[in-house]
PyMOL Python script that loads the backbone (N, CA, C, O; Angstrom):
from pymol import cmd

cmd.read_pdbstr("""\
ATOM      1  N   UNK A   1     -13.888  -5.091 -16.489  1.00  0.00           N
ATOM      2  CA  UNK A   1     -12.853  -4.110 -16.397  1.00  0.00           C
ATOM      3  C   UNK A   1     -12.079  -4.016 -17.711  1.00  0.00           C
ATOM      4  O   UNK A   1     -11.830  -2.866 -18.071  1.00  0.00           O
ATOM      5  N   UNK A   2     -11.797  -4.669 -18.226  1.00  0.00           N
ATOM      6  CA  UNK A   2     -10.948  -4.859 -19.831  1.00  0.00           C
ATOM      7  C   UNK A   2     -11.760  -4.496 -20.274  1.00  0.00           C
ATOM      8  O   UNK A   2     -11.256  -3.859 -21.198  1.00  0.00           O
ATOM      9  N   UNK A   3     -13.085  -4.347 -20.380  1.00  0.00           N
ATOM     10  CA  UNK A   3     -13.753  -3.963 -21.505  1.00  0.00           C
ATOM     11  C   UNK A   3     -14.476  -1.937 -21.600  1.00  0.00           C
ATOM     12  O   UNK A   3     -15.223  -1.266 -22.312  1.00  0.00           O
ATOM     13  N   UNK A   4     -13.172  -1.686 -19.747  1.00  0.00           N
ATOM     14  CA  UNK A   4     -13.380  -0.446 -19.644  1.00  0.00           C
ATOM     15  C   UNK A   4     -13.304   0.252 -20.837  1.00  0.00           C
ATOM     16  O   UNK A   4     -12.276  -0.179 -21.360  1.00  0.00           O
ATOM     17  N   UNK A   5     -13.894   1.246 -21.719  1.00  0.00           N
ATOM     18  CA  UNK A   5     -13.088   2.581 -22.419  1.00  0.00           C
ATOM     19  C   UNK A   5     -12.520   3.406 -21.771  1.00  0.00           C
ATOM     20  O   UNK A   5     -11.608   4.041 -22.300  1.00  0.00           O
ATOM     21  N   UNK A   6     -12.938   3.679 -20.247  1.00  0.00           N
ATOM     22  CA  UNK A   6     -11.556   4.476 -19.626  1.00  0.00           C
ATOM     23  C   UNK A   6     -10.363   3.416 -19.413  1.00  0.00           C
ATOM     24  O   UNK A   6      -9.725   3.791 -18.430  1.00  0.00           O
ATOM     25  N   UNK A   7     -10.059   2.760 -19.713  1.00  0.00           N
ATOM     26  CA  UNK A   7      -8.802   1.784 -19.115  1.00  0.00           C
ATOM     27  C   UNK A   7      -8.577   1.728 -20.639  1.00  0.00           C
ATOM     28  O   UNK A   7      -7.863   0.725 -20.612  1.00  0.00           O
ATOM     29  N   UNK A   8      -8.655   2.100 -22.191  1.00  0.00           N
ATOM     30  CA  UNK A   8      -7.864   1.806 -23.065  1.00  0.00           C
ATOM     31  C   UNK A   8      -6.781   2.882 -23.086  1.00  0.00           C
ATOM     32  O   UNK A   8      -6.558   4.069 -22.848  1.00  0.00           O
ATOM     33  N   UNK A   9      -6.039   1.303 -23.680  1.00  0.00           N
ATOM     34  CA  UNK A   9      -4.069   1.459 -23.794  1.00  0.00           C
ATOM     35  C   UNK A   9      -3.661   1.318 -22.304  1.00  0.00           C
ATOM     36  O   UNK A   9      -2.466   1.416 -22.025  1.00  0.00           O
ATOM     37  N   UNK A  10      -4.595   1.090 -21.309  1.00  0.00           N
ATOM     38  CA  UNK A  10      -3.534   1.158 -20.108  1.00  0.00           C
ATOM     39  C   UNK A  10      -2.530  -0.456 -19.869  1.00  0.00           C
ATOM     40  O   UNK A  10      -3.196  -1.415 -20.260  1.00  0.00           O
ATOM     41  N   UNK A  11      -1.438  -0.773 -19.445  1.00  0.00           N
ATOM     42  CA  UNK A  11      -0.847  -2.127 -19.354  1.00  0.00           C
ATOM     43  C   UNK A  11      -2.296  -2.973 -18.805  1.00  0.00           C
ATOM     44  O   UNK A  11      -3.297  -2.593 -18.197  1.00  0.00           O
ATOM     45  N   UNK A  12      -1.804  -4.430 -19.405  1.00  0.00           N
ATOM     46  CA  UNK A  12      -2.998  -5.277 -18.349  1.00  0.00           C
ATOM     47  C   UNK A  12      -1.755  -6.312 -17.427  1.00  0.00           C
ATOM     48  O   UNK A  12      -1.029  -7.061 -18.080  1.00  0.00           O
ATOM     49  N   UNK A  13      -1.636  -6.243 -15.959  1.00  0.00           N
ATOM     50  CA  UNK A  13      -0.269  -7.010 -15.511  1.00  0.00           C
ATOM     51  C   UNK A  13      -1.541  -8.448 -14.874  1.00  0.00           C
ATOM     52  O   UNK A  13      -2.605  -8.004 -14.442  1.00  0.00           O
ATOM     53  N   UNK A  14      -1.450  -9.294 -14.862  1.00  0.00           N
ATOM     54  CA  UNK A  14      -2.090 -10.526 -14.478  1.00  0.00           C
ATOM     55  C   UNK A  14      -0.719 -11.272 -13.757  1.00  0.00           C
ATOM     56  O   UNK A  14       0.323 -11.581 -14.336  1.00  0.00           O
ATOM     57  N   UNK A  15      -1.019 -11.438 -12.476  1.00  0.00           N
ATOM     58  CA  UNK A  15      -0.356 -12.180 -11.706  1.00  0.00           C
ATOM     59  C   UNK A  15      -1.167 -13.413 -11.628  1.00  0.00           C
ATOM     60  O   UNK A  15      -2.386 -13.524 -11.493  1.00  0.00           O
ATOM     61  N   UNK A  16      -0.218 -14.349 -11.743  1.00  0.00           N
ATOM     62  CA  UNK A  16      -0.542 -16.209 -11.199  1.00  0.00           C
ATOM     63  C   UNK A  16      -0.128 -16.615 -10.313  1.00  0.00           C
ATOM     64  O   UNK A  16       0.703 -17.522 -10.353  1.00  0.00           O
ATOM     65  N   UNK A  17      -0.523 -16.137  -9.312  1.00  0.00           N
ATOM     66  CA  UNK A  17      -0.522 -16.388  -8.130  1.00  0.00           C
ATOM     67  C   UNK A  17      -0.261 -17.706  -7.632  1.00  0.00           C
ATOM     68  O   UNK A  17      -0.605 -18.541  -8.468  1.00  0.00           O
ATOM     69  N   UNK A  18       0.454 -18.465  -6.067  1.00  0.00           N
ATOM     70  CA  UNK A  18      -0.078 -19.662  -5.685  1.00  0.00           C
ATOM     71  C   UNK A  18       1.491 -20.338  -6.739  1.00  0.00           C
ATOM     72  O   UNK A  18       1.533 -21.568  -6.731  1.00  0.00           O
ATOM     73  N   UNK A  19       2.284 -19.865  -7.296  1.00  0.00           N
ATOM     74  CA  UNK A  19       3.176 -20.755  -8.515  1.00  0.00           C
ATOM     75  C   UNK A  19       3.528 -21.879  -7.632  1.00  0.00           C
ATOM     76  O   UNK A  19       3.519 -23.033  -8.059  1.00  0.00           O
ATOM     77  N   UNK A  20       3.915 -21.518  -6.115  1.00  0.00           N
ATOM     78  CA  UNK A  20       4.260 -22.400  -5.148  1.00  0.00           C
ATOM     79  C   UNK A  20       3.612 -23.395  -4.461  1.00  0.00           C
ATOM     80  O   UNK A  20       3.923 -24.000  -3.434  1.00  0.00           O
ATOM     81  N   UNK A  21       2.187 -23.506  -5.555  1.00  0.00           N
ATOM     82  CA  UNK A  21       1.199 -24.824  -4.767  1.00  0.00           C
ATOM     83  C   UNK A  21       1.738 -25.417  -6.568  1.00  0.00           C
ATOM     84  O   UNK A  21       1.836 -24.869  -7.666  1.00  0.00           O
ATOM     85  N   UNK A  22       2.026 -27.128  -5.896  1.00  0.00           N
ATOM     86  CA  UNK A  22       2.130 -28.016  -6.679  1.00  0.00           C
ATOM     87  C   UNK A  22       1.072 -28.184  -7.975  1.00  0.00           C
ATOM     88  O   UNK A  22       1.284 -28.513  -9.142  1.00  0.00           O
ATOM     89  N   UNK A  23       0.020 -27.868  -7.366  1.00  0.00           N
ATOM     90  CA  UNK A  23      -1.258 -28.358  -8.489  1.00  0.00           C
ATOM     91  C   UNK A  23      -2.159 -27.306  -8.849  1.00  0.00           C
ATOM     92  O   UNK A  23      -3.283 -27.474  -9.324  1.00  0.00           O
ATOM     93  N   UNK A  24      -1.547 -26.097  -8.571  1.00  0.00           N
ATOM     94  CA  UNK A  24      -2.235 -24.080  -9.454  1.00  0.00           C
ATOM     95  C   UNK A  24      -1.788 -24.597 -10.758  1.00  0.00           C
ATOM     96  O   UNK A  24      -0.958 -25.387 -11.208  1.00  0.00           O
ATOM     97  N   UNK A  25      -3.247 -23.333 -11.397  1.00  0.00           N
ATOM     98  CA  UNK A  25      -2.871 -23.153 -12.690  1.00  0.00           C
ATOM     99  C   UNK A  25      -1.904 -22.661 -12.825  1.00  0.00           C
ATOM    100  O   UNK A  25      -1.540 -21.860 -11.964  1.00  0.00           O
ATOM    101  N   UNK A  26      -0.885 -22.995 -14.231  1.00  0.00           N
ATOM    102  CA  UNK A  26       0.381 -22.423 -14.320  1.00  0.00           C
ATOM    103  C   UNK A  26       0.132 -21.310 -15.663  1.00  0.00           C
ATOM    104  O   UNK A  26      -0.736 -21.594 -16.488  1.00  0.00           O
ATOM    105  N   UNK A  27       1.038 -19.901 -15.831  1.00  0.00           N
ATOM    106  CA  UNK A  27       0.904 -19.451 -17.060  1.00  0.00           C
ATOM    107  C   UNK A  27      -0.057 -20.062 -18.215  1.00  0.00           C
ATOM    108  O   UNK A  27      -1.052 -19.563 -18.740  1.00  0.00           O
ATOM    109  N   UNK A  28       0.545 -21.248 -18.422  1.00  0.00           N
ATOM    110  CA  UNK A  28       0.208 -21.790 -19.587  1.00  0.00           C
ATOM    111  C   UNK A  28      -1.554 -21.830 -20.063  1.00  0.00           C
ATOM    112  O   UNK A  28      -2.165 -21.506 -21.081  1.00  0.00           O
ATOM    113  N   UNK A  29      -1.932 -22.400 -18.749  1.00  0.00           N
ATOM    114  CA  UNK A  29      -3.420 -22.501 -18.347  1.00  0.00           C
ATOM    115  C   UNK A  29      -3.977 -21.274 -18.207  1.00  0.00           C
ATOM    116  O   UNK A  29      -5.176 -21.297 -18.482  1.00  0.00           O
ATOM    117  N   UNK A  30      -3.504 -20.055 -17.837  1.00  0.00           N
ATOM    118  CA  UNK A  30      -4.197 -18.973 -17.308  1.00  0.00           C
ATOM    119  C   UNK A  30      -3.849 -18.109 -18.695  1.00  0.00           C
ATOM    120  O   UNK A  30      -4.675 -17.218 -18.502  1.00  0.00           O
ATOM    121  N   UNK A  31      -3.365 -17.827 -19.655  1.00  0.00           N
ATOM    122  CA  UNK A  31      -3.333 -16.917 -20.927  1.00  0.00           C
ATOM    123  C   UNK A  31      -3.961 -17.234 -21.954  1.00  0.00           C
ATOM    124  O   UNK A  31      -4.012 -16.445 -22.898  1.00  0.00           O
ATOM    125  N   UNK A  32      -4.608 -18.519 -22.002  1.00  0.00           N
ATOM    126  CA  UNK A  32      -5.532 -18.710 -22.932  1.00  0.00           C
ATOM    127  C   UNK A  32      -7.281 -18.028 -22.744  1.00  0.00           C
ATOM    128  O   UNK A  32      -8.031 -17.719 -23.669  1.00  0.00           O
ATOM    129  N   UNK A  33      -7.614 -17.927 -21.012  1.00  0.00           N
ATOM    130  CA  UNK A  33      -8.651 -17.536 -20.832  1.00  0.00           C
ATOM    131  C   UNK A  33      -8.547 -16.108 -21.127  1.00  0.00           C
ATOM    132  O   UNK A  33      -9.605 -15.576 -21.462  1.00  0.00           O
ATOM    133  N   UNK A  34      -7.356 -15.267 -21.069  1.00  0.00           N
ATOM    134  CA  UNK A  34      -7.209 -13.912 -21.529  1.00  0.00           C
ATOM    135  C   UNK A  34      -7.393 -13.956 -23.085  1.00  0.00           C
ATOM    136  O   UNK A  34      -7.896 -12.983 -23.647  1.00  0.00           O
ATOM    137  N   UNK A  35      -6.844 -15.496 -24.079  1.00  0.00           N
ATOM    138  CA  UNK A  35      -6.709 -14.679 -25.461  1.00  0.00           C
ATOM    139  C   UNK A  35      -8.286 -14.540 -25.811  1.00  0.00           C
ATOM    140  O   UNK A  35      -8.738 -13.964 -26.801  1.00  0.00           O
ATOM    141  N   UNK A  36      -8.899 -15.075 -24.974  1.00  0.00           N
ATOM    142  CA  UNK A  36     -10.851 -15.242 -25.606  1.00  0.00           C
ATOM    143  C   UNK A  36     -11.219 -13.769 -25.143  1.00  0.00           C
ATOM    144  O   UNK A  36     -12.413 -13.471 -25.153  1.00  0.00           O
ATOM    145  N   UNK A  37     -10.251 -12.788 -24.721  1.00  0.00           N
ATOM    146  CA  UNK A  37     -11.009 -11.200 -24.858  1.00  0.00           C
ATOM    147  C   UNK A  37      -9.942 -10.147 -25.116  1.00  0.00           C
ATOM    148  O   UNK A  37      -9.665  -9.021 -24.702  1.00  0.00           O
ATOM    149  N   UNK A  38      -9.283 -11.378 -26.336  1.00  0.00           N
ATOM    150  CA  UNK A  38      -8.082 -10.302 -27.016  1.00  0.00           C
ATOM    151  C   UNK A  38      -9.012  -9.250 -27.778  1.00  0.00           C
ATOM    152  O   UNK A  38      -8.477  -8.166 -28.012  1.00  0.00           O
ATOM    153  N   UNK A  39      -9.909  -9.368 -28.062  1.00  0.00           N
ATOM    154  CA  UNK A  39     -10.775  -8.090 -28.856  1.00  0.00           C
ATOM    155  C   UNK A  39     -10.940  -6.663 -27.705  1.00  0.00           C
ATOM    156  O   UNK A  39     -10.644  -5.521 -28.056  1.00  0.00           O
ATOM    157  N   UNK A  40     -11.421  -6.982 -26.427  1.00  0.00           N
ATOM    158  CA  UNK A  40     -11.383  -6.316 -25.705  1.00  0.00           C
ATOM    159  C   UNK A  40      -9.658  -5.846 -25.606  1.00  0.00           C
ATOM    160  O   UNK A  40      -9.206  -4.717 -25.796  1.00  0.00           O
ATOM    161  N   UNK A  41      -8.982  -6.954 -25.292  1.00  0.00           N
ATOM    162  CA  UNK A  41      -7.637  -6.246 -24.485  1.00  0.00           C
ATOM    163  C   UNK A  41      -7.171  -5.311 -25.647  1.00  0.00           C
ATOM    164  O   UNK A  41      -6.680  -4.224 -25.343  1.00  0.00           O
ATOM    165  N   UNK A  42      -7.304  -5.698 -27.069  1.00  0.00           N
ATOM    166  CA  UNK A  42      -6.843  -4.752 -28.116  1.00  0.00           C
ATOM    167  C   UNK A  42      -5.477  -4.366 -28.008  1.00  0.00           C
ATOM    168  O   UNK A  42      -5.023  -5.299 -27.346  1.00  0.00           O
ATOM    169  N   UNK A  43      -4.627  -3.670 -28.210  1.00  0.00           N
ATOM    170  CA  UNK A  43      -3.112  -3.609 -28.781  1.00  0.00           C
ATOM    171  C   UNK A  43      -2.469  -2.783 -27.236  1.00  0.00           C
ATOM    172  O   UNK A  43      -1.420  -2.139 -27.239  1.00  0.00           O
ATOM    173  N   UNK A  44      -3.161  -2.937 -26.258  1.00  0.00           N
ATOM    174  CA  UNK A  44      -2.660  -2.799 -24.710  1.00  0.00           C
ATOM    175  C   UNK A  44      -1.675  -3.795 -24.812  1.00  0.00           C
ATOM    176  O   UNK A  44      -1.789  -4.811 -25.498  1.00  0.00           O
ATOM    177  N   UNK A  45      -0.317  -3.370 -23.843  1.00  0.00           N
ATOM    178  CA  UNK A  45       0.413  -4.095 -23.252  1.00  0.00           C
ATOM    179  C   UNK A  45       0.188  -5.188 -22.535  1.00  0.00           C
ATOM    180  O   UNK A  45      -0.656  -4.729 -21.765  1.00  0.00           O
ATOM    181  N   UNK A  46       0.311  -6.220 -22.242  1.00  0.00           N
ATOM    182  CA  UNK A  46      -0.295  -7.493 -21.494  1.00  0.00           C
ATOM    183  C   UNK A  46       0.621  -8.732 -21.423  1.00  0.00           C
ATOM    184  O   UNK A  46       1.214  -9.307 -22.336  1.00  0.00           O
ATOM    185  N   UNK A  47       0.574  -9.031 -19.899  1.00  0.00           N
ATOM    186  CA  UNK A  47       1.367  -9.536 -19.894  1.00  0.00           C
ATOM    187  C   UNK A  47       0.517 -10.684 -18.707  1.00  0.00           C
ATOM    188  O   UNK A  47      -0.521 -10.415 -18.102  1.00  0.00           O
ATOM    189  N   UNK A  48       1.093 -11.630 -18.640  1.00  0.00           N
ATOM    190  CA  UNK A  48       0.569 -12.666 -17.524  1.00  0.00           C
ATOM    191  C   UNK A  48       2.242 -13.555 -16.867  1.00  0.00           C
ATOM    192  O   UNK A  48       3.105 -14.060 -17.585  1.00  0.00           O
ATOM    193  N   UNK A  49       2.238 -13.488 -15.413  1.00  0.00           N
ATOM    194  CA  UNK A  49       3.443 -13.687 -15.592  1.00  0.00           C
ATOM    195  C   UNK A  49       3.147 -14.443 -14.024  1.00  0.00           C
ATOM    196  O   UNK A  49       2.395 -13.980 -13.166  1.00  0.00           O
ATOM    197  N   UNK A  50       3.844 -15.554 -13.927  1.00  0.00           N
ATOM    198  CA  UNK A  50       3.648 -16.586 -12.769  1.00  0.00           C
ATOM    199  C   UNK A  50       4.665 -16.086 -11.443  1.00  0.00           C
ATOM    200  O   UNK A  50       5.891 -16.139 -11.537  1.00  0.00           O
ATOM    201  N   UNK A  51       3.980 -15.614 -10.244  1.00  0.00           N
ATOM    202  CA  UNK A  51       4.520 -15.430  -9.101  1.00  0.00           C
ATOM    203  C   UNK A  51       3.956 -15.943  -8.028  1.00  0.00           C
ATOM    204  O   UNK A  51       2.829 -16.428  -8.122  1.00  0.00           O
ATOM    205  N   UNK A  52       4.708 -15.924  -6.698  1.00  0.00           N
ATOM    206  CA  UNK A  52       3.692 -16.737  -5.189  1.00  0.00           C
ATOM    207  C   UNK A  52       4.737 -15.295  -4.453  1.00  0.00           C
ATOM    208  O   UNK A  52       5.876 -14.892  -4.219  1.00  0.00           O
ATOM    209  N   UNK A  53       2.766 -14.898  -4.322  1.00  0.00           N
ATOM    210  CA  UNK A  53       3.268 -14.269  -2.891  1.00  0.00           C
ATOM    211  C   UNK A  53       4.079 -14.681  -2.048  1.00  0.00           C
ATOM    212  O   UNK A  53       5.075 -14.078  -1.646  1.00  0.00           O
ATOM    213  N   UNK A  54       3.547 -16.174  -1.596  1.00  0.00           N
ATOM    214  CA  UNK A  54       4.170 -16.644  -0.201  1.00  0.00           C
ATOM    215  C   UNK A  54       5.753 -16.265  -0.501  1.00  0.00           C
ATOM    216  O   UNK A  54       6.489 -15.779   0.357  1.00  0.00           O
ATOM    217  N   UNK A  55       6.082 -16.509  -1.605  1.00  0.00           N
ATOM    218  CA  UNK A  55       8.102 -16.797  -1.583  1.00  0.00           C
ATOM    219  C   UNK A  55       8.694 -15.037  -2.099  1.00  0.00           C
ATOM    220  O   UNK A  55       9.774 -14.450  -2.028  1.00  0.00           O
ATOM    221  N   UNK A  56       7.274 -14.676  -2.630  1.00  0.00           N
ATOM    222  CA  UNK A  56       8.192 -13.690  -3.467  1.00  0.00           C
ATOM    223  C   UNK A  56       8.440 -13.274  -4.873  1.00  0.00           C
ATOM    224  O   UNK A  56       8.373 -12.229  -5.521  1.00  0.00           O
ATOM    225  N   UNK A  57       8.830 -14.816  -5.129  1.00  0.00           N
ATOM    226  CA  UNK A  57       9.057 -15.052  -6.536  1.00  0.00           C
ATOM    227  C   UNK A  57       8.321 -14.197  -7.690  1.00  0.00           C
ATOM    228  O   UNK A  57       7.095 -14.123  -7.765  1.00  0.00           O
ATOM    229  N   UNK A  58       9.117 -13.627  -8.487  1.00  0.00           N
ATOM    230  CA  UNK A  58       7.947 -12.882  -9.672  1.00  0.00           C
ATOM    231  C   UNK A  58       7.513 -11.398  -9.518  1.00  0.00           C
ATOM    232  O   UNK A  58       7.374 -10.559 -10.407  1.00  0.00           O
ATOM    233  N   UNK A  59       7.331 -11.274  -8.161  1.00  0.00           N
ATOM    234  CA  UNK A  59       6.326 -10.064  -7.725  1.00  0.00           C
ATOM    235  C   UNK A  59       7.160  -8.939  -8.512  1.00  0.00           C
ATOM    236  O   UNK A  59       6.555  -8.303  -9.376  1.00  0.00           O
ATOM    237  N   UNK A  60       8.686  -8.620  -8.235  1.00  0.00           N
ATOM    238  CA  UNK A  60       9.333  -7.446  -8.318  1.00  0.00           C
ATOM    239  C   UNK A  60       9.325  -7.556  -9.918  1.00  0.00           C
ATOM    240  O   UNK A  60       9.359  -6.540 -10.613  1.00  0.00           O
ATOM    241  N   UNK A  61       9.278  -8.835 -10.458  1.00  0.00           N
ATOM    242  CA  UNK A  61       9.358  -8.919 -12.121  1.00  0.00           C
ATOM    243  C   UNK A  61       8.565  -8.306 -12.796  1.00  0.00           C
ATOM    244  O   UNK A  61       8.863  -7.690 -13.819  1.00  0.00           O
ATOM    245  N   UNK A  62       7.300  -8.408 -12.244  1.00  0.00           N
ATOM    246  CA  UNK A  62       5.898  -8.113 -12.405  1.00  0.00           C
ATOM    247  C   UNK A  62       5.955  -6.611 -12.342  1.00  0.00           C
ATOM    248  O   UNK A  62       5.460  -6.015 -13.298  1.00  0.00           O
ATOM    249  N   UNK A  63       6.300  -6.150 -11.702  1.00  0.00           N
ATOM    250  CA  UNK A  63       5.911  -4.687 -10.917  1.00  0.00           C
ATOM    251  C   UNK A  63       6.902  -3.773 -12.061  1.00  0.00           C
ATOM    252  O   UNK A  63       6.475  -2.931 -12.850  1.00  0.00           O
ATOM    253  N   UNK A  64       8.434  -4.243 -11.876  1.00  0.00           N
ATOM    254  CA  UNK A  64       9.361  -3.777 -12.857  1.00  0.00           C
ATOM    255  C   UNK A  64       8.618  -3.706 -14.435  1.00  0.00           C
ATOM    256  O   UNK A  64       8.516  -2.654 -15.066  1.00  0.00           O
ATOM    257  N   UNK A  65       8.193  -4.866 -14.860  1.00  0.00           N
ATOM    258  CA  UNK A  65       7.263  -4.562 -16.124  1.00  0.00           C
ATOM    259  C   UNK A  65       6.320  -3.613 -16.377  1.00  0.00           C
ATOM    260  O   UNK A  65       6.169  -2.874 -17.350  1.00  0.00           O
ATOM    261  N   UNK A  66       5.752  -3.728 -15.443  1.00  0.00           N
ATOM    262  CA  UNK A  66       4.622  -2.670 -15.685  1.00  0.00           C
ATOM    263  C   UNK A  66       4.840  -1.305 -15.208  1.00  0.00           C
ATOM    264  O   UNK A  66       4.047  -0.396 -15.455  1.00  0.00           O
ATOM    265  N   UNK A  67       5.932  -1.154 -14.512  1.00  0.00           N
ATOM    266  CA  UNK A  67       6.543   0.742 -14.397  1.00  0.00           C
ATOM    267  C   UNK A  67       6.988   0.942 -15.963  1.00  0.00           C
ATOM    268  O   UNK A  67       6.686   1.933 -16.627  1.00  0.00           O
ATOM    269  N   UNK A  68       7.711  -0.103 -16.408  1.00  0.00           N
ATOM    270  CA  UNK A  68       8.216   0.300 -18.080  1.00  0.00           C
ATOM    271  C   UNK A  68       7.427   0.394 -18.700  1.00  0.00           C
ATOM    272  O   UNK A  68       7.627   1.273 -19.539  1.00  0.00           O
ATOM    273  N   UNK A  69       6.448  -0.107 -18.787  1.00  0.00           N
ATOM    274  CA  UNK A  69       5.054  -0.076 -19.936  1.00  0.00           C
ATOM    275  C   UNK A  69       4.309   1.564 -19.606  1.00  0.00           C
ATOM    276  O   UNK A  69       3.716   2.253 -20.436  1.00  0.00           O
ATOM    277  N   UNK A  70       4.539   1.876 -18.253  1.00  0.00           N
ATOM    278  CA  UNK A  70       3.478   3.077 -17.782  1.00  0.00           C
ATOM    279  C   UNK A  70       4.485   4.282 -18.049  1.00  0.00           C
ATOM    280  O   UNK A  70       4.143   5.438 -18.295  1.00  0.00           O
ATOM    281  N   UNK A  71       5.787   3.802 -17.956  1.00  0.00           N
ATOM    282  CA  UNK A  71       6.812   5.100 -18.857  1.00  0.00           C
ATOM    283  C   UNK A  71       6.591   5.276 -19.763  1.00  0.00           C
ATOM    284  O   UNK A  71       6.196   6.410 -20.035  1.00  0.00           O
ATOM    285  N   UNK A  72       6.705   4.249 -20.845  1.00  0.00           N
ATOM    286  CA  UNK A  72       6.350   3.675 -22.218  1.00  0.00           C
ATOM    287  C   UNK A  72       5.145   4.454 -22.702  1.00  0.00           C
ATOM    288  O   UNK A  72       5.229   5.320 -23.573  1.00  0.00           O
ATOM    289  N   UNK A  73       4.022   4.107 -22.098  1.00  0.00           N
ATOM    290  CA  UNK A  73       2.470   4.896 -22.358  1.00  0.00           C
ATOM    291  C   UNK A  73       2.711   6.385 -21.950  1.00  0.00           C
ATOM    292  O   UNK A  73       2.224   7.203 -22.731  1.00  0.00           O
ATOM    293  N   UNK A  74       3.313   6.834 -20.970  1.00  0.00           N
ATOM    294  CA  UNK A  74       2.864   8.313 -20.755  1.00  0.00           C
ATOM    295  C   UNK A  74       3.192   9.375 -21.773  1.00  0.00           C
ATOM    296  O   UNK A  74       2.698  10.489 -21.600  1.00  0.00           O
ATOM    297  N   UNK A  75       4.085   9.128 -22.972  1.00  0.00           N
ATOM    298  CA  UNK A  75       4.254  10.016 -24.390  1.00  0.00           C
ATOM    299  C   UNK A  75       2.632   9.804 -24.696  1.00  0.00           C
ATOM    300  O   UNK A  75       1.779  10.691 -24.644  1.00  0.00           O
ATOM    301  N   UNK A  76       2.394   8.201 -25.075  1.00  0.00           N
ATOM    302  CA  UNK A  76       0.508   8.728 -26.101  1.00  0.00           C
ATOM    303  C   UNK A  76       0.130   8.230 -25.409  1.00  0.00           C
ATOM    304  O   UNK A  76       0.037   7.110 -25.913  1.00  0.00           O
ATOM    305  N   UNK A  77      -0.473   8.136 -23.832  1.00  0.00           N
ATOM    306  CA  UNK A  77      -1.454   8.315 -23.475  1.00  0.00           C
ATOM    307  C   UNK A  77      -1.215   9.225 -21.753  1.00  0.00           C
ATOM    308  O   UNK A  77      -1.095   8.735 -20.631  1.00  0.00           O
ATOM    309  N   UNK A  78      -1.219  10.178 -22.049  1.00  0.00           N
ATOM    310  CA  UNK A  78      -1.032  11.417 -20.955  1.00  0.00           C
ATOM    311  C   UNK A  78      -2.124  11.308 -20.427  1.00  0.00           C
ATOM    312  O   UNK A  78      -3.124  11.042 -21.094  1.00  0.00           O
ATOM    313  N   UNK A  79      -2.164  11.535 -18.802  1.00  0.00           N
ATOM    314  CA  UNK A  79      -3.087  11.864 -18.257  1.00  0.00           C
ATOM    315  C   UNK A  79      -4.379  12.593 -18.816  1.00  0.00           C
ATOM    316  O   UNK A  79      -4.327  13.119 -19.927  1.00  0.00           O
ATOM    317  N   UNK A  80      -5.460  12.626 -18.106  1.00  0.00           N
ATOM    318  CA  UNK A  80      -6.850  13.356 -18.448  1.00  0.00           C
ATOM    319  C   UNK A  80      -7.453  13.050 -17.402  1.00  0.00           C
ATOM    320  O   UNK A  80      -7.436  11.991 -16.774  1.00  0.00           O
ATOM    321  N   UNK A  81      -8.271  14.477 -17.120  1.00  0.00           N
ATOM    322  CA  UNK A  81      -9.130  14.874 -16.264  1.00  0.00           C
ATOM    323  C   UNK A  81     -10.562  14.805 -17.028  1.00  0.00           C
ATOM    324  O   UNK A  81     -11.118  15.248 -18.033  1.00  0.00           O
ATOM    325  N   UNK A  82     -10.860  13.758 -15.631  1.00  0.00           N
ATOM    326  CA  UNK A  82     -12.421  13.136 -16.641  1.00  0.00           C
ATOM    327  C   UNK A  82     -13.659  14.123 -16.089  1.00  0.00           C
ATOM    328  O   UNK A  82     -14.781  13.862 -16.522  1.00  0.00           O
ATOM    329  N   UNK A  83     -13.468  15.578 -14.875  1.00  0.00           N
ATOM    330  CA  UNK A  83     -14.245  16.468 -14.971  1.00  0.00           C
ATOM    331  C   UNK A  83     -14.591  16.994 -15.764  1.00  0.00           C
ATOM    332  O   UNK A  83     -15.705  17.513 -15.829  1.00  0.00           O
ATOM    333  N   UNK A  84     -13.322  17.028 -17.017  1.00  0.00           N
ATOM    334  CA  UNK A  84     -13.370  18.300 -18.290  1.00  0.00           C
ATOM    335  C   UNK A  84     -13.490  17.155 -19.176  1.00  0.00           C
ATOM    336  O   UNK A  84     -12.503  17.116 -19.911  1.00  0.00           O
ATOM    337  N   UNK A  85     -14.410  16.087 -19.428  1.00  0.00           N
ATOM    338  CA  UNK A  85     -14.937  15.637 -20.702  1.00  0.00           C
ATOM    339  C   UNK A  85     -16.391  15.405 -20.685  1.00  0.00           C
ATOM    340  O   UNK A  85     -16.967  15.021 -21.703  1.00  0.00           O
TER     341      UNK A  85
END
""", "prot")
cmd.dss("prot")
cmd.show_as("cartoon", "prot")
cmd.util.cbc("prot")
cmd.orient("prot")
């Protein structure tokens, strides 16, 4: 999927799920396997950010980020209709 060409410039939001099990990967562990396809992710927004469903925690942080990034993108990268290409 990152290595879509329809998905360039779109945000990449990565949730870490589980923050609320003692022994999950934390951030720290989970953004290094993203920097090994920083070529793919290329100058997209990206973010990886630690939340647990179960509590809550994070989710609205998460979500709030990535509405700003998709405001952010809609000046240079406007919609397109992929019938007419």
């Amino acid at each position: 999927m990152i290595s879509s060409t329809n998905l360039h410039g779109v945000p990449l939001l990565v949730l870490a799920n589980k923050q609320d099990v003692p022994d999950c990967m934390g951030v720290r562990e989970v953004k290094p396997i993203f920097n090994q396809a920083a070529d793919l992710i290329g100058r997209r927004d990206c973010m990886v950010m630690p939340v647990s469903a179960l509590t809550g925690a994070g989710v609205e942080e998460g979500i709030d980020w990535l509405v700003e990034c998709i405001k952010r993108n809609r000046e240079i990268r406007p919609p397109c209709n992929h019938e007419d290409t």
